[in-house]
Structure formats: structure tokens, C-alpha cells
N, CA, C, O and CB atoms as a CASP TS submission, in Angstrom:
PFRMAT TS
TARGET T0000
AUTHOR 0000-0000-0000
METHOD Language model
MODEL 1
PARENT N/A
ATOM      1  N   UNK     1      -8.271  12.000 -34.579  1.00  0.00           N
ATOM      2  CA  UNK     1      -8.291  11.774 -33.137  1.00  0.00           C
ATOM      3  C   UNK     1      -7.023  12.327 -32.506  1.00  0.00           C
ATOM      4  O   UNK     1      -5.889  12.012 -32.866  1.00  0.00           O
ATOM      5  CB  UNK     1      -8.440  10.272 -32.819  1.00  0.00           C
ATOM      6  N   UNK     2      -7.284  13.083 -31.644  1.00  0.00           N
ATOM      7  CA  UNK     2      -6.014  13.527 -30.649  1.00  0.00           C
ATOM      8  C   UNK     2      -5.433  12.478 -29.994  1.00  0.00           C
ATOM      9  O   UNK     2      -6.084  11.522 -29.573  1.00  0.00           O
ATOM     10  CB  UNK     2      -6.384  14.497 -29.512  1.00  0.00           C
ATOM     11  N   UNK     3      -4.156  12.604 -29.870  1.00  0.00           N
ATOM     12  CA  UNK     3      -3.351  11.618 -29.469  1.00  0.00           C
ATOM     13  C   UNK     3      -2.275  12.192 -27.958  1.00  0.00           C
ATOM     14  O   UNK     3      -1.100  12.558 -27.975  1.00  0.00           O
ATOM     15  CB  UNK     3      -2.473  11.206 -30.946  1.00  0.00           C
ATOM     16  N   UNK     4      -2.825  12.125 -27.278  1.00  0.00           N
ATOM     17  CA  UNK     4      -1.559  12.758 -25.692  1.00  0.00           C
ATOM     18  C   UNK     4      -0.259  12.581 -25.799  1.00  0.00           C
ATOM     19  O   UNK     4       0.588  13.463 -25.662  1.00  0.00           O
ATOM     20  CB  UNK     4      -1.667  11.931 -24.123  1.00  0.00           C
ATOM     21  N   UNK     5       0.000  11.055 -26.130  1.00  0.00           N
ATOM     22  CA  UNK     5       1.457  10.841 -26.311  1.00  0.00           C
ATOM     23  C   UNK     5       1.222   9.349 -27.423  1.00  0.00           C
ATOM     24  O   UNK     5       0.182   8.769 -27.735  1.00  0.00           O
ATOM     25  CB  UNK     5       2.430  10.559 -24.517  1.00  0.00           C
ATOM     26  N   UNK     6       2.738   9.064 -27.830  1.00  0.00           N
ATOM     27  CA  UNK     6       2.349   7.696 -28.343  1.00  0.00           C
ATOM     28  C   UNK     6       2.916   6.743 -27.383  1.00  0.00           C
ATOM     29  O   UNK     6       3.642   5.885 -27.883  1.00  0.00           O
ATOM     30  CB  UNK     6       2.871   7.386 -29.821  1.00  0.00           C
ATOM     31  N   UNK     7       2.701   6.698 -25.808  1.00  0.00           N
ATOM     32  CA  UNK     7       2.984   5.620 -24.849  1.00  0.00           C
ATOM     33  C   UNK     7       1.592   5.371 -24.375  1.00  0.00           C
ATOM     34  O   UNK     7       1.367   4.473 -23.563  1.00  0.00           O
ATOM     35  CB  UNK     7       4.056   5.998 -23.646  1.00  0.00           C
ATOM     36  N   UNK     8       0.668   6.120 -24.842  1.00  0.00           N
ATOM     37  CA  UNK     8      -0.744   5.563 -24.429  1.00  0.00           C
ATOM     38  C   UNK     8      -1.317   4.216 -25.833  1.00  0.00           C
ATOM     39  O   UNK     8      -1.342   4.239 -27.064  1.00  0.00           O
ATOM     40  CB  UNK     8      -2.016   7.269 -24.358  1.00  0.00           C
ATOM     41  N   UNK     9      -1.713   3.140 -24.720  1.00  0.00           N
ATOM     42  CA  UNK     9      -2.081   2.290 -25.194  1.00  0.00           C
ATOM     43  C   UNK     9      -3.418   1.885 -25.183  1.00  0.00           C
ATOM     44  O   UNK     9      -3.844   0.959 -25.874  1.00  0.00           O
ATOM     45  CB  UNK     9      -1.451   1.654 -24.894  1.00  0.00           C
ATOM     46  N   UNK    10      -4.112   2.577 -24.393  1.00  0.00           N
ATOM     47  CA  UNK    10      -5.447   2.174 -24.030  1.00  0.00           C
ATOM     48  C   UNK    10      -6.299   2.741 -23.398  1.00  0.00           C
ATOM     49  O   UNK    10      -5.928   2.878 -22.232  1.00  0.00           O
ATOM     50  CB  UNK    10      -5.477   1.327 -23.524  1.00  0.00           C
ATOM     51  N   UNK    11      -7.558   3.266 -23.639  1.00  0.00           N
ATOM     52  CA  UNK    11      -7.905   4.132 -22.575  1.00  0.00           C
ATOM     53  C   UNK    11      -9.707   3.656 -22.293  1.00  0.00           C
ATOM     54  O   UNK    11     -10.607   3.743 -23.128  1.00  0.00           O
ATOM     55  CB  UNK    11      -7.566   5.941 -23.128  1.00  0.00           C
ATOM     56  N   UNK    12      -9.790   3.291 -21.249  1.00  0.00           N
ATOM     57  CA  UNK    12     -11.339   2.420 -21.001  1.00  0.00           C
ATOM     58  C   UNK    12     -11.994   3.411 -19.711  1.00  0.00           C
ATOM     59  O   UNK    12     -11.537   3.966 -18.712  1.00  0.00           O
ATOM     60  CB  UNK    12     -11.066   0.320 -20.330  1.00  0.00           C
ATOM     61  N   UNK    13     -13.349   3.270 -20.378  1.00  0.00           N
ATOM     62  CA  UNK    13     -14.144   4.253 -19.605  1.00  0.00           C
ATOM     63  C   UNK    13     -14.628   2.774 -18.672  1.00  0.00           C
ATOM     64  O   UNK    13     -14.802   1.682 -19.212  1.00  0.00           O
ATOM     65  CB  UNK    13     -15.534   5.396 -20.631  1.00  0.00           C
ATOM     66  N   UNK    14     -14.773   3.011 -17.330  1.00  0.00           N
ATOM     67  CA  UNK    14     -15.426   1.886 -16.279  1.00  0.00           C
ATOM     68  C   UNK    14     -16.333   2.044 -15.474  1.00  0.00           C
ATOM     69  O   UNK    14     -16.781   1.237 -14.659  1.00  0.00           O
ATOM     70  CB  UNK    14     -14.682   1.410 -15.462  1.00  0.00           C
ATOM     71  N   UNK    15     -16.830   3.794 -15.817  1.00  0.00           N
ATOM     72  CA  UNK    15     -17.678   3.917 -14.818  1.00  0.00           C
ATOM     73  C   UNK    15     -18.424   5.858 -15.080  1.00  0.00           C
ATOM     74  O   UNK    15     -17.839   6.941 -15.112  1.00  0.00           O
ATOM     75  CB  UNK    15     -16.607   3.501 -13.203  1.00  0.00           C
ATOM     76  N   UNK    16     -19.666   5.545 -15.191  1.00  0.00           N
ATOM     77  CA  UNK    16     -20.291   6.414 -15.674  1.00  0.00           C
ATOM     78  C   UNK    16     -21.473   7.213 -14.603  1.00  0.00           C
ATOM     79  O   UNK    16     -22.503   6.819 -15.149  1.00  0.00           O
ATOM     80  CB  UNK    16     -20.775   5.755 -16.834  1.00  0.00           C
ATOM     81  N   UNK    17     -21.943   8.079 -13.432  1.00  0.00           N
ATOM     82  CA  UNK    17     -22.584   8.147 -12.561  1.00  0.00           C
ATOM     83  C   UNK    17     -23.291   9.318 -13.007  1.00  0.00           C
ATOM     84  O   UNK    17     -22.656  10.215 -13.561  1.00  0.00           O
ATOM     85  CB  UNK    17     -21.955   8.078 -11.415  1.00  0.00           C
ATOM     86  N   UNK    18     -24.467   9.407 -12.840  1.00  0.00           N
ATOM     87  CA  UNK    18     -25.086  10.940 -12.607  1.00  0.00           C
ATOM     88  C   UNK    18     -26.273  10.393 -11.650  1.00  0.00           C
ATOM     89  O   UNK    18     -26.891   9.329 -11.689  1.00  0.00           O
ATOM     90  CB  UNK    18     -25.725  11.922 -14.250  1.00  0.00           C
ATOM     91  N   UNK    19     -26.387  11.726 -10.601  1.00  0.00           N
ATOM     92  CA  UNK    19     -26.761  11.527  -9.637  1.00  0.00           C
ATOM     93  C   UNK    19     -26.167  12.987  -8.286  1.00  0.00           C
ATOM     94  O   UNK    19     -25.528  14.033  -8.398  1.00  0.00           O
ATOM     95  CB  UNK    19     -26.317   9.997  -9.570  1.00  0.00           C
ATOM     96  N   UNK    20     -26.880  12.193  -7.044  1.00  0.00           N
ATOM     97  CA  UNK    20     -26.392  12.739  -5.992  1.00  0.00           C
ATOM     98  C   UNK    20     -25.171  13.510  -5.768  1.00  0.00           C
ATOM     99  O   UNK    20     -24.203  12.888  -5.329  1.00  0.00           O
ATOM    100  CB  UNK    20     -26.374  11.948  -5.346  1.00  0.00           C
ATOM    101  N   UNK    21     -25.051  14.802  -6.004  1.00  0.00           N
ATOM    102  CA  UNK    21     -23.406  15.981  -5.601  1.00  0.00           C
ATOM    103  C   UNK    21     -23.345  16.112  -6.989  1.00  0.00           C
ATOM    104  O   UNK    21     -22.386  16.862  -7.171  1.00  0.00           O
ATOM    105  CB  UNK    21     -21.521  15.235  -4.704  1.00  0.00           C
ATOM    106  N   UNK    22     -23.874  15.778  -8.196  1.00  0.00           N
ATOM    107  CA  UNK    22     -23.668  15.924  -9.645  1.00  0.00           C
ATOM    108  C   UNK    22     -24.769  16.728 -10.269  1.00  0.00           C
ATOM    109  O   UNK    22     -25.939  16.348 -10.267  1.00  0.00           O
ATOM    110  CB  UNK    22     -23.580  14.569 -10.323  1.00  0.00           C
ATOM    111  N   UNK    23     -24.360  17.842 -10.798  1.00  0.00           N
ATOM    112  CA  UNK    23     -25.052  18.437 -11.662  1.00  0.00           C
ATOM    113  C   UNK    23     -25.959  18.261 -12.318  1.00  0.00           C
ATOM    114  O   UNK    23     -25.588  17.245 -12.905  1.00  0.00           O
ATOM    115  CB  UNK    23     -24.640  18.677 -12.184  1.00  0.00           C
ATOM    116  N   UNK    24     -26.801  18.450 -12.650  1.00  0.00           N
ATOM    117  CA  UNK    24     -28.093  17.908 -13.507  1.00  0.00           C
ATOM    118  C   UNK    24     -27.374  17.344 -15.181  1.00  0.00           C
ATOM    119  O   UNK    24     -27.392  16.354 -15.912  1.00  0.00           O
ATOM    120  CB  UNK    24     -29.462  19.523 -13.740  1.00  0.00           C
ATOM    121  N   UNK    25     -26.897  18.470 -15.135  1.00  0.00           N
ATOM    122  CA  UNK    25     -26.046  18.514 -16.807  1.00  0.00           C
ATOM    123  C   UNK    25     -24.678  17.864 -16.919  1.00  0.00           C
ATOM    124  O   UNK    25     -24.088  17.815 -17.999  1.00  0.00           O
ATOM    125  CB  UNK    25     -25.666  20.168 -17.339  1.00  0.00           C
ATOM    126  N   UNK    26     -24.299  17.485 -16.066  1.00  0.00           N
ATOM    127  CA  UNK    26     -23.123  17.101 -15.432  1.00  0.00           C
ATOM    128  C   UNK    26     -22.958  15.533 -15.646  1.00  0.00           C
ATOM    129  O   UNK    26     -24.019  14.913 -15.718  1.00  0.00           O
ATOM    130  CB  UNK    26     -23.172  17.523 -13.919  1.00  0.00           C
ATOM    131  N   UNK    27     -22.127  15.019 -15.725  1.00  0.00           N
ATOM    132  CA  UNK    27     -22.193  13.430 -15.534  1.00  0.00           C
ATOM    133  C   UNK    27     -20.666  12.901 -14.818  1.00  0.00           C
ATOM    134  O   UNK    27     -19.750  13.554 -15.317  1.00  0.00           O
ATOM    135  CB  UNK    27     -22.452  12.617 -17.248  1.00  0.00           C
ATOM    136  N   UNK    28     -20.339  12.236 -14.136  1.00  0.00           N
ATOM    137  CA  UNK    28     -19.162  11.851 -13.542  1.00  0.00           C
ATOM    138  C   UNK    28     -18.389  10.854 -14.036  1.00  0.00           C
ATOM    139  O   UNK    28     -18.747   9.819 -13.474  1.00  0.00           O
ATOM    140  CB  UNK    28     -19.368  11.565 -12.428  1.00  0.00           C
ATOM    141  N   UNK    29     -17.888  10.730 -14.472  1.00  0.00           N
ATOM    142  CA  UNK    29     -16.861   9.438 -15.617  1.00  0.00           C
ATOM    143  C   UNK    29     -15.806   8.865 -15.108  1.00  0.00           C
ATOM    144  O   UNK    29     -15.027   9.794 -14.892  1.00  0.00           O
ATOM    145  CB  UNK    29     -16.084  10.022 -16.994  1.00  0.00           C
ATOM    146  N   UNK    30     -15.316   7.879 -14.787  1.00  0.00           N
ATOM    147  CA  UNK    30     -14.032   6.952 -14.663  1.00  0.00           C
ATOM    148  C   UNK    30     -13.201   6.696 -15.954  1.00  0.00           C
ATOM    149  O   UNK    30     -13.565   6.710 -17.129  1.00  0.00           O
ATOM    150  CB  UNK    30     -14.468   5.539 -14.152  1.00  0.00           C
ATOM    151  N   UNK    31     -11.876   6.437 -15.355  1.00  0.00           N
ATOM    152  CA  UNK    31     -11.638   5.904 -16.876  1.00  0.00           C
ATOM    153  C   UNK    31     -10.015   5.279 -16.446  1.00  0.00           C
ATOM    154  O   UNK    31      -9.554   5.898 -15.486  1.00  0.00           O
ATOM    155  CB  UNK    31     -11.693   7.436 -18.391  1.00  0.00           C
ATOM    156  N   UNK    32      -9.245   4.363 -16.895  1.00  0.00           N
ATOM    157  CA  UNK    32      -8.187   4.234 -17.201  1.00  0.00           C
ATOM    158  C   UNK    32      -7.551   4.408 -18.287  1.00  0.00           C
ATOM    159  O   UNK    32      -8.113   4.309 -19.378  1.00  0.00           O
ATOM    160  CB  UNK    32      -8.042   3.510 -16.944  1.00  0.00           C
ATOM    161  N   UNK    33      -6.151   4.722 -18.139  1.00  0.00           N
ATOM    162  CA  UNK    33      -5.367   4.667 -19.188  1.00  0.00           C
ATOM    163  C   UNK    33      -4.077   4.043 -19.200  1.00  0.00           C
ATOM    164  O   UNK    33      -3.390   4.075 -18.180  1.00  0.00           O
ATOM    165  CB  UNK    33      -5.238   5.757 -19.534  1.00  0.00           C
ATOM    166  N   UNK    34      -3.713   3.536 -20.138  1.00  0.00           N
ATOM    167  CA  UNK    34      -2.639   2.424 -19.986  1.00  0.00           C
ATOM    168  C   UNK    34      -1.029   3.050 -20.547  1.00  0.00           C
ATOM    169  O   UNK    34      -0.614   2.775 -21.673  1.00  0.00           O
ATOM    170  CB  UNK    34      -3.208   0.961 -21.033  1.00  0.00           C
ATOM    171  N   UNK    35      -0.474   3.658 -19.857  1.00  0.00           N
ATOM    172  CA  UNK    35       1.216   4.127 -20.435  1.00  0.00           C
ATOM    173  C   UNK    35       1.706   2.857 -20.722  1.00  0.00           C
ATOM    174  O   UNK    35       1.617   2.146 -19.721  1.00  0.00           O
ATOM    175  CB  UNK    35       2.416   4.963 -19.225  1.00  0.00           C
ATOM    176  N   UNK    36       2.294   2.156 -21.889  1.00  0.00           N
ATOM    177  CA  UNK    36       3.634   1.422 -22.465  1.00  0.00           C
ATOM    178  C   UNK    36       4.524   2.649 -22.418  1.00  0.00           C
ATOM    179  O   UNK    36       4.057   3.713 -22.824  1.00  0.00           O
ATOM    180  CB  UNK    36       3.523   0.677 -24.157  1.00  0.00           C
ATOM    181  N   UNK    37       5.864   2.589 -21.922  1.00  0.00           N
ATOM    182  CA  UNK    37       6.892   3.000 -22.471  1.00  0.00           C
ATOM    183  C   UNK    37       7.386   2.207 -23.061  1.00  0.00           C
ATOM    184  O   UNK    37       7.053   1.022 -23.033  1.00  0.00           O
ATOM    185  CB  UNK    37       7.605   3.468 -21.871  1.00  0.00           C
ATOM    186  N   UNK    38       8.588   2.839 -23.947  1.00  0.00           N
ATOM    187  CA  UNK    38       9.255   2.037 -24.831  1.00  0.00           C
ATOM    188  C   UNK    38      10.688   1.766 -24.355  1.00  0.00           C
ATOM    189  O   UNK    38      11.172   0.919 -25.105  1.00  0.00           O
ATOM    190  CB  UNK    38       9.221   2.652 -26.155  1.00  0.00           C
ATOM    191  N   UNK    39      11.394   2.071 -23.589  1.00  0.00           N
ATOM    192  CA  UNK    39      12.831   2.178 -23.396  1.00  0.00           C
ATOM    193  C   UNK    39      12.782   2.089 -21.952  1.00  0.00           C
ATOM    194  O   UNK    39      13.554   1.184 -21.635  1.00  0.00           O
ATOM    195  CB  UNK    39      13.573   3.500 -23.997  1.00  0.00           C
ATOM    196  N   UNK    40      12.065   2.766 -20.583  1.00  0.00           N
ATOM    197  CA  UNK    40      12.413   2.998 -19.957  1.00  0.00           C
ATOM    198  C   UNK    40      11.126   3.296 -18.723  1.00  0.00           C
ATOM    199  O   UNK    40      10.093   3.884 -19.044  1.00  0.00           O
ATOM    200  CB  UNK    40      13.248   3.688 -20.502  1.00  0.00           C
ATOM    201  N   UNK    41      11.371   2.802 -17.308  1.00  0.00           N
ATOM    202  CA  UNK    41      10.053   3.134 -16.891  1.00  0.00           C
ATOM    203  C   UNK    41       9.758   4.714 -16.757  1.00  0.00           C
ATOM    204  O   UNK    41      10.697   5.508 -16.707  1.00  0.00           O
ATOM    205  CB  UNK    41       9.822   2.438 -15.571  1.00  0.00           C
ATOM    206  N   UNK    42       8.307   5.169 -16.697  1.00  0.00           N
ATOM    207  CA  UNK    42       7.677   6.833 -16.405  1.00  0.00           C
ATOM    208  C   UNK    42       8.023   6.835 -15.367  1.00  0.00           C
ATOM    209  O   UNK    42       8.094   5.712 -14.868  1.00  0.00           O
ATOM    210  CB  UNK    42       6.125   7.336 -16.465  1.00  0.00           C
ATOM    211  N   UNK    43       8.383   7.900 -14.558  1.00  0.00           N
ATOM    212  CA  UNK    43       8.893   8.757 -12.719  1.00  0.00           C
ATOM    213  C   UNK    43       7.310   8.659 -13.075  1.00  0.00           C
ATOM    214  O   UNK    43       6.787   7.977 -13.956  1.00  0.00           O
ATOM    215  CB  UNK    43      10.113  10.887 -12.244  1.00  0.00           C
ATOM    216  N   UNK    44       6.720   9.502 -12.175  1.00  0.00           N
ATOM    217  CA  UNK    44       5.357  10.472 -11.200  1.00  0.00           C
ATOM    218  C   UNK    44       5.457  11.769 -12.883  1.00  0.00           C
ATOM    219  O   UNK    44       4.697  12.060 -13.806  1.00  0.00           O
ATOM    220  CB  UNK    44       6.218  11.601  -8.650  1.00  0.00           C
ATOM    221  N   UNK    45       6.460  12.052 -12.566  1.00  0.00           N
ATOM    222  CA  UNK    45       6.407  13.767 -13.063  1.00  0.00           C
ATOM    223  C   UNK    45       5.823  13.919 -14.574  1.00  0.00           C
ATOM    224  O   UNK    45       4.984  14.712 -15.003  1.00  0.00           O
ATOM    225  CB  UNK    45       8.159  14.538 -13.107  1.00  0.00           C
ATOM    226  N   UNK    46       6.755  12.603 -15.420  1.00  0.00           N
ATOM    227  CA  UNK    46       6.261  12.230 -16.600  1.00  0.00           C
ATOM    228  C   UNK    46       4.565  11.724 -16.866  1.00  0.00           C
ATOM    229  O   UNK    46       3.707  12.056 -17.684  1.00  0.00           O
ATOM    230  CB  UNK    46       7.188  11.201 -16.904  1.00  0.00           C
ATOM    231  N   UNK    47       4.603  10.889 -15.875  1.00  0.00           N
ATOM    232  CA  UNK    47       2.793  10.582 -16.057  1.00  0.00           C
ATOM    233  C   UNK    47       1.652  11.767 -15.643  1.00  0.00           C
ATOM    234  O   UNK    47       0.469  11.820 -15.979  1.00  0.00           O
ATOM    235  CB  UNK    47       2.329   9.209 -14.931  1.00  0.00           C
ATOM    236  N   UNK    48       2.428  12.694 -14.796  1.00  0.00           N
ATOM    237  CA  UNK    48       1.980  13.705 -14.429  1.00  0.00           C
ATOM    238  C   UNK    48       1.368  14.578 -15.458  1.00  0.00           C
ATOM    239  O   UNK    48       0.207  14.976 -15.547  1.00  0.00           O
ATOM    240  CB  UNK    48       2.848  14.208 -13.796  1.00  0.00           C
ATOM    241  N   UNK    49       2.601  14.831 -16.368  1.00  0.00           N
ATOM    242  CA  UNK    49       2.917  15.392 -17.347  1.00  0.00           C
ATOM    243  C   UNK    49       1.736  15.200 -18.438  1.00  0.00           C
ATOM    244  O   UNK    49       1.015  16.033 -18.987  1.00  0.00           O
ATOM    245  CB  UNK    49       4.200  14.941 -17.665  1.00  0.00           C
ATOM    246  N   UNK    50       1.817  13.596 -18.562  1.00  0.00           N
ATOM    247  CA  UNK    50       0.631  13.696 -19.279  1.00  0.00           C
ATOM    248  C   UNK    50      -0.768  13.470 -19.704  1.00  0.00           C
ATOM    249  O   UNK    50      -1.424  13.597 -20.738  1.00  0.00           O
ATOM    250  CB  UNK    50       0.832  13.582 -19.694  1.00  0.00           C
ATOM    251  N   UNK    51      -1.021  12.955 -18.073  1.00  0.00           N
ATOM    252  CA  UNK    51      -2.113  13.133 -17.696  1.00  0.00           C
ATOM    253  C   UNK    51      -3.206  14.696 -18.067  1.00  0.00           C
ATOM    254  O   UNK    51      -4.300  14.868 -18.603  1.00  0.00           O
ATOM    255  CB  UNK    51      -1.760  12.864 -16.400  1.00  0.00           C
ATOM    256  N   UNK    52      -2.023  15.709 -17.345  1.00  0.00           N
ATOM    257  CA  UNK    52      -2.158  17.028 -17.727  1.00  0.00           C
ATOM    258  C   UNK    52      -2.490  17.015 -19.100  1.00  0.00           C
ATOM    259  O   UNK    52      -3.705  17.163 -19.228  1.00  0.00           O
ATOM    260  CB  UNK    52      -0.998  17.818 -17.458  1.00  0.00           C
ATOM    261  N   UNK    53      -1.943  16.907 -20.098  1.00  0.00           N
ATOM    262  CA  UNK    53      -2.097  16.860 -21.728  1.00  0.00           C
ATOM    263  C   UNK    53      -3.079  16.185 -21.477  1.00  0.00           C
ATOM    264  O   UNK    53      -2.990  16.146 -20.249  1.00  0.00           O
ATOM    265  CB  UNK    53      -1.005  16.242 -22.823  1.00  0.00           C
ATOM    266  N   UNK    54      -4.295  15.403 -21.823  1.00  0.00           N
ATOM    267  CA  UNK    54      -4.745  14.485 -21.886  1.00  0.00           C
ATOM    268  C   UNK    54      -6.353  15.427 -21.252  1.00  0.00           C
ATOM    269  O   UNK    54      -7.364  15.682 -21.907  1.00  0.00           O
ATOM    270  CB  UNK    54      -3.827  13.228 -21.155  1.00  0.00           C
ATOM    271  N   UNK    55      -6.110  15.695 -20.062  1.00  0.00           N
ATOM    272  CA  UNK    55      -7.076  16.807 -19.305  1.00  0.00           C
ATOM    273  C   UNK    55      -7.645  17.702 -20.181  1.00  0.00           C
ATOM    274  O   UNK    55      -8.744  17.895 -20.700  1.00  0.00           O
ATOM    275  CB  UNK    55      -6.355  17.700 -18.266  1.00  0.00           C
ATOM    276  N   UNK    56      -6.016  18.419 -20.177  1.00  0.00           N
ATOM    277  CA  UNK    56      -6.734  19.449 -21.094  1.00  0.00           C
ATOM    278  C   UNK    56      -7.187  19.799 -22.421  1.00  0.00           C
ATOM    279  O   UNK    56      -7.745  20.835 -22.783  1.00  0.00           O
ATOM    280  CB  UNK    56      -6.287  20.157 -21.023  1.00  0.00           C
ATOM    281  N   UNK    57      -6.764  18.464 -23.295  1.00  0.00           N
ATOM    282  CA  UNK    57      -7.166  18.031 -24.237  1.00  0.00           C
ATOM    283  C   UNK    57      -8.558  18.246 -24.467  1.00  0.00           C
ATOM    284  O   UNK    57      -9.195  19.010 -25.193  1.00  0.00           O
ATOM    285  CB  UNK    57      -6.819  16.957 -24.246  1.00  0.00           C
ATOM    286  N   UNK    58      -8.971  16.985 -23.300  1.00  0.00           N
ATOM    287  CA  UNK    58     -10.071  16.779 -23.243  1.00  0.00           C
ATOM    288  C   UNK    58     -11.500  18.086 -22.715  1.00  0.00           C
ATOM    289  O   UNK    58     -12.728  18.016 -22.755  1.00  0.00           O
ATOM    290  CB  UNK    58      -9.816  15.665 -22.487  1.00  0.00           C
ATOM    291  N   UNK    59     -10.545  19.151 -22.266  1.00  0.00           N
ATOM    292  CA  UNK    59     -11.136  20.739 -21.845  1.00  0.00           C
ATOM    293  C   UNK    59     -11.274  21.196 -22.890  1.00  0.00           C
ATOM    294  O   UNK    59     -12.447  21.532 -23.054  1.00  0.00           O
ATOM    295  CB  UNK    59     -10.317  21.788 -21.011  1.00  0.00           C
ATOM    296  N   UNK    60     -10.637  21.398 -23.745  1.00  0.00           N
ATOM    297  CA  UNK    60     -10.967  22.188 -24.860  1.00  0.00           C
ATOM    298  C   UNK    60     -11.848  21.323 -26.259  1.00  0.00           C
ATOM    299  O   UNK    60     -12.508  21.869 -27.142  1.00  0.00           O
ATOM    300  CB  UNK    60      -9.473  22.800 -25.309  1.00  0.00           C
ATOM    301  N   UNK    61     -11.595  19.914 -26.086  1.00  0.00           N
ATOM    302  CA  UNK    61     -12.504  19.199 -27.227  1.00  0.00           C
ATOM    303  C   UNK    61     -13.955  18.941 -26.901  1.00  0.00           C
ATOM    304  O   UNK    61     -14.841  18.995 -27.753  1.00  0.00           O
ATOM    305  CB  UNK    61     -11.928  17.795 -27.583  1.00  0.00           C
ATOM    306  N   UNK    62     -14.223  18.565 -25.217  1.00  0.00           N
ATOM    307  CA  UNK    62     -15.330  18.444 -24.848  1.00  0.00           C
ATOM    308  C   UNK    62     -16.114  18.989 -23.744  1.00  0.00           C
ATOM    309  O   UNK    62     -17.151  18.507 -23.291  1.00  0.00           O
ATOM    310  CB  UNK    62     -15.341  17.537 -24.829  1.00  0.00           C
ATOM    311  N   UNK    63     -15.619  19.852 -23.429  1.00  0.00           N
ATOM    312  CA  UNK    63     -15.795  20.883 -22.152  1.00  0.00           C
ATOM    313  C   UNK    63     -15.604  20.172 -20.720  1.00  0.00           C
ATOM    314  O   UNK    63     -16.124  20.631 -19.703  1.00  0.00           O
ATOM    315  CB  UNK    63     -17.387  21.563 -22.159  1.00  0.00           C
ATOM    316  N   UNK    64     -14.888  19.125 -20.731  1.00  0.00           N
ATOM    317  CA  UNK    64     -14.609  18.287 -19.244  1.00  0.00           C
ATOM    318  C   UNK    64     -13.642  18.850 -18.773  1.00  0.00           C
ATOM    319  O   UNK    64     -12.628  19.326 -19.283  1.00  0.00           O
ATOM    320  CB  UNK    64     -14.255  16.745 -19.218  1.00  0.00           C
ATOM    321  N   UNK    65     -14.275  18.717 -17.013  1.00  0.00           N
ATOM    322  CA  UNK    65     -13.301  19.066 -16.311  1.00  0.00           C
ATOM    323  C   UNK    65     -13.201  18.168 -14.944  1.00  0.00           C
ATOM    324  O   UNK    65     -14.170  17.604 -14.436  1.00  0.00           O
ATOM    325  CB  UNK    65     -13.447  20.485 -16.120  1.00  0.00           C
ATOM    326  N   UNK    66     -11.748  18.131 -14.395  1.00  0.00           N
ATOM    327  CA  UNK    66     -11.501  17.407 -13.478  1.00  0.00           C
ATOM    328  C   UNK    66     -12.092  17.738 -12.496  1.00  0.00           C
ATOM    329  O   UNK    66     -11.923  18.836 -11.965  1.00  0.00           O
ATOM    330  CB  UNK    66     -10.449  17.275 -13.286  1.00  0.00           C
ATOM    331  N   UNK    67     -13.053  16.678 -11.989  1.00  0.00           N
ATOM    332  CA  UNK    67     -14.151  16.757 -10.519  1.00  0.00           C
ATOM    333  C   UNK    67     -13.089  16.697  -9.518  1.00  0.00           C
ATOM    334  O   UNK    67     -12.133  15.934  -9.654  1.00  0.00           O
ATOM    335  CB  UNK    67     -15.446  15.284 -10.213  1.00  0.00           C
ATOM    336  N   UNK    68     -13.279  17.775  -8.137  1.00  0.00           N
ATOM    337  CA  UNK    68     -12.550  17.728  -6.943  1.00  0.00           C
ATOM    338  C   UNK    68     -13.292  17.064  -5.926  1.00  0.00           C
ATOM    339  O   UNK    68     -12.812  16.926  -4.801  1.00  0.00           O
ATOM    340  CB  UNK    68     -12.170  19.010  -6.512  1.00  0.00           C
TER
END
């Protein structure tokens, strides 16, 4: 299993839609994820950071991409 960082603690899918503005093949997904740091709180830039990782992770393992 790919791992983004080791400050992720949790990651829960909450919400699953297909339908209306969605692709036939397409499905729309929610999800949280839970940063622990260990030492110190994340800025924006850091969660930014790896959110990004995490994206594109998920682009190249399962062909998802971030809905605008």
C-alpha cells in the first residue's frame, strides 16, 4: 500500500455519488483524511504539499482525478 506521508492517520471515504453533471463511467467520491503531526503543527503549504502527493498517487494507481 502506498503511503503519502507517515502523518496520515486515517483516511474515510463519506460519500459516494453518480448521477446528474457525472459521467456515466465516472463516479464522484468524498473522503477525509486525518494529518497527526508529530512535533509541530502543518502551515497550508505543507498540507498542500501533500494532499498533492496523495492526488497524484492516486492518478497514477487508479486513474482519479480531481473534479472542478
Amino acid at each position: 500500500m502506498y503511503q503519502a506521508s507517515p502523518f496520515v492517520k486515517d483516511v474515510t471515504l463519506f460519500d459516494v455519488y453518480e448521477g446528474k453533471q457525472i459521467l456515466s463511467n465516472k463516479k464522484s467520491m468524498a473522503f477525509t483524511v486525518l494529518f497527526t503531526p508529530k512535533d509541530e503543527a502543518f502551515g497550508a503549504d505543507t498540507v498542500d504539499g501533500y494532499v498533492k502527493k496523495i492526488l497524484k498517487q492516486l492518478n497514477k494507481t487508479y486513474g482519479i482525478e480531481l473534479r472542478s
